[in-house]
Structure formats: C-alpha cells, structure tokens
C-alpha positions as CSV (number, residue, x, y, z in Angstrom):
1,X,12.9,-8.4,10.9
2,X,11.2,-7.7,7.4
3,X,7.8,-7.1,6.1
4,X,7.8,-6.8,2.5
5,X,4.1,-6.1,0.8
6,X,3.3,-6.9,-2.7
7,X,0.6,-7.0,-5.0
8,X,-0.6,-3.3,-5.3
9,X,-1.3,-1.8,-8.4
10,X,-3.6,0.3,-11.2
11,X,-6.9,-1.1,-11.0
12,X,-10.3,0.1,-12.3
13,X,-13.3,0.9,-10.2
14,X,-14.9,-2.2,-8.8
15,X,-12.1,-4.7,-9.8
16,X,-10.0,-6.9,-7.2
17,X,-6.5,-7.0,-6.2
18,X,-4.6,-9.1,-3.7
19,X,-2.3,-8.4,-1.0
20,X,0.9,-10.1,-0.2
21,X,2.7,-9.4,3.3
22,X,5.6,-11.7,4.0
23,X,7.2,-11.7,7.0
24,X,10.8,-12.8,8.0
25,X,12.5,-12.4,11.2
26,X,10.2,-13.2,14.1
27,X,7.6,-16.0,15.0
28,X,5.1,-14.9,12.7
29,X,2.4,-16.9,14.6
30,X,2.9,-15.3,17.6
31,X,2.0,-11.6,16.1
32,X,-1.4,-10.6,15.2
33,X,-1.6,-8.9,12.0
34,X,-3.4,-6.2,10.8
35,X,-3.4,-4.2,7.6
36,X,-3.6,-0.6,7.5
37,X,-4.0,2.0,4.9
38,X,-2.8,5.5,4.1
39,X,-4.3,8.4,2.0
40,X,-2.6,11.6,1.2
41,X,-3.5,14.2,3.4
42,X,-5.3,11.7,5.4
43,X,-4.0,9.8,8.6
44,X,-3.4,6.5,8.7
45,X,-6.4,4.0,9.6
46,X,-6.8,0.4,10.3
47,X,-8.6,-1.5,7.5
48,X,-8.3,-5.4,9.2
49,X,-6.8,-7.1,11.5
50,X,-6.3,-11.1,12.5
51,X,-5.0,-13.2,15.5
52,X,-2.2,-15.1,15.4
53,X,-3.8,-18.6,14.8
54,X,-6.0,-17.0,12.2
55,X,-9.1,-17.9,14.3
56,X,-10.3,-14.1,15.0
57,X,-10.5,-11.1,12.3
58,X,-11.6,-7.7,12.6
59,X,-13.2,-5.7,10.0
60,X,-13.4,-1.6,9.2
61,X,-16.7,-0.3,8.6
62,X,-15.5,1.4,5.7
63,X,-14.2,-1.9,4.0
64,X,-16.8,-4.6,5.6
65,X,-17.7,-7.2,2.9
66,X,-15.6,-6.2,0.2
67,X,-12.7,-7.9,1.7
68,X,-10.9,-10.7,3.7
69,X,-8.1,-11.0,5.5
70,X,-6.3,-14.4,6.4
71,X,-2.7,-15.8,6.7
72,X,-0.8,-18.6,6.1
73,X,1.8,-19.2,9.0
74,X,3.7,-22.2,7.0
75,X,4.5,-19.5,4.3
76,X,4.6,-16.5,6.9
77,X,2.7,-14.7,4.9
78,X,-0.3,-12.2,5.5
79,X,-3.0,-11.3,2.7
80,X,-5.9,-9.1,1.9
81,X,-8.2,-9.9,-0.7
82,X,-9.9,-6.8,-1.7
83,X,-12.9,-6.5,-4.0
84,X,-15.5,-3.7,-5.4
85,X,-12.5,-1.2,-4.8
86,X,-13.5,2.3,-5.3
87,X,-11.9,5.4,-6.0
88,X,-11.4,6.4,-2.0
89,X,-10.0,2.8,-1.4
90,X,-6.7,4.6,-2.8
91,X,-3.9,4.6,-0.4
92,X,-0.6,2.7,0.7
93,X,-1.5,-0.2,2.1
94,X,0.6,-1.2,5.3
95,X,0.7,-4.5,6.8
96,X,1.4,-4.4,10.7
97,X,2.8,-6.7,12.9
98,X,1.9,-6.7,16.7
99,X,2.9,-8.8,19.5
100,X,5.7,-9.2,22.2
101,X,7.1,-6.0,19.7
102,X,5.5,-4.0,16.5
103,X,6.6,-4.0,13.2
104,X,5.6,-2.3,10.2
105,X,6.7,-2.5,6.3
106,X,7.0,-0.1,4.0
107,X,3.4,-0.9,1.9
108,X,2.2,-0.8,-1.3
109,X,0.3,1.5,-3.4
110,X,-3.3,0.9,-4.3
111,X,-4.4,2.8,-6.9
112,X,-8.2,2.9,-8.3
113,X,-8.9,4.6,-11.1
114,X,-10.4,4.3,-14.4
C-alpha cells in the first residue's frame, strides 16, 4: 500500500497550489479520503475530507472556500486545490486513507511565504 503526495512547494501569500495524492495498493474507491495538515509545534488537524464515490466532502472552518477537494478513482488519485493561501496555511500536508483499514503517506510541504 502507497500514498505518495506531490505538488507542495514555495508559494507567495495569496497564490494557489495543487495537491496530488496517488494511491496504489488497495481499492481506492472503497476508502474515503481526507487530507490533513501538520504545523510545527502544532498537532495535526483535518483540513478536508471526501467519500469514496466523491459524492460527499467535508470542509475545515479554517480552510472553507479557499479550497476543494475531489478525486479521480480511474487514476486513484486524491487532490486539493488550494487558493488565497496565507502564511498559517504552512504545514505538511498529509493525505489519509480510511476505510476497512487507514493509511497515511508521508506529505508534502506547503510553504507560504513572500
């Protein structure tokens, strides 16, 4: 079982990046997904979440309307789509797998900052 994240990065206050899970290893379809972030010092917290068939997503607070969560269960793939990002956005962003087991993968580091 693998899930590899991609697509963190540098960015600049208010700018956009995308997030890549892919998943190998288990029926992707089955497992809701959720993303999850991590700060220093800070513990970890969930950020979005979706159902297996895509139908359902959840939304933190903190992160309502700046981004969107979906999938693509031909590819087996997870994303986030984040935009306005601000300085405290700045974690390692973990993608989650949760169904008949959990999985986690090893994230990606989102860095804002001009």
């Amino acid at each position: 079982v693998q899930l590899v994240e991609s697509g963190g990065g540098l960015v600049q206050p208010g700018g956009s990046l995308r997030l890549s899970c892919a998943a190998s290893g288990f029926t992707f379809s089955s497992y809701a997904m959720r993303w999850y972030r991590q700060a220093p010092g800070k513990e970890r917290e969930l950020v979005a979440g979706i159902s297996g068939a895509g139908s359902s997503t959840y939304y933190a607070d903190f992160m309502k309307g700046r981004i969107t969560i979906s999938r693509d269960n031909a590819e087996n793939t997870l994303y986030l789509q984040m935009n306005s990002l601000k300085p405290e956005d700045t974690a390692v962003y973990y993608c989650h797998a949760r169904g008949r087991y959990q999985y986690w993968g090893q994230g990606t580091q989102v860095t804002v900052s001009s």
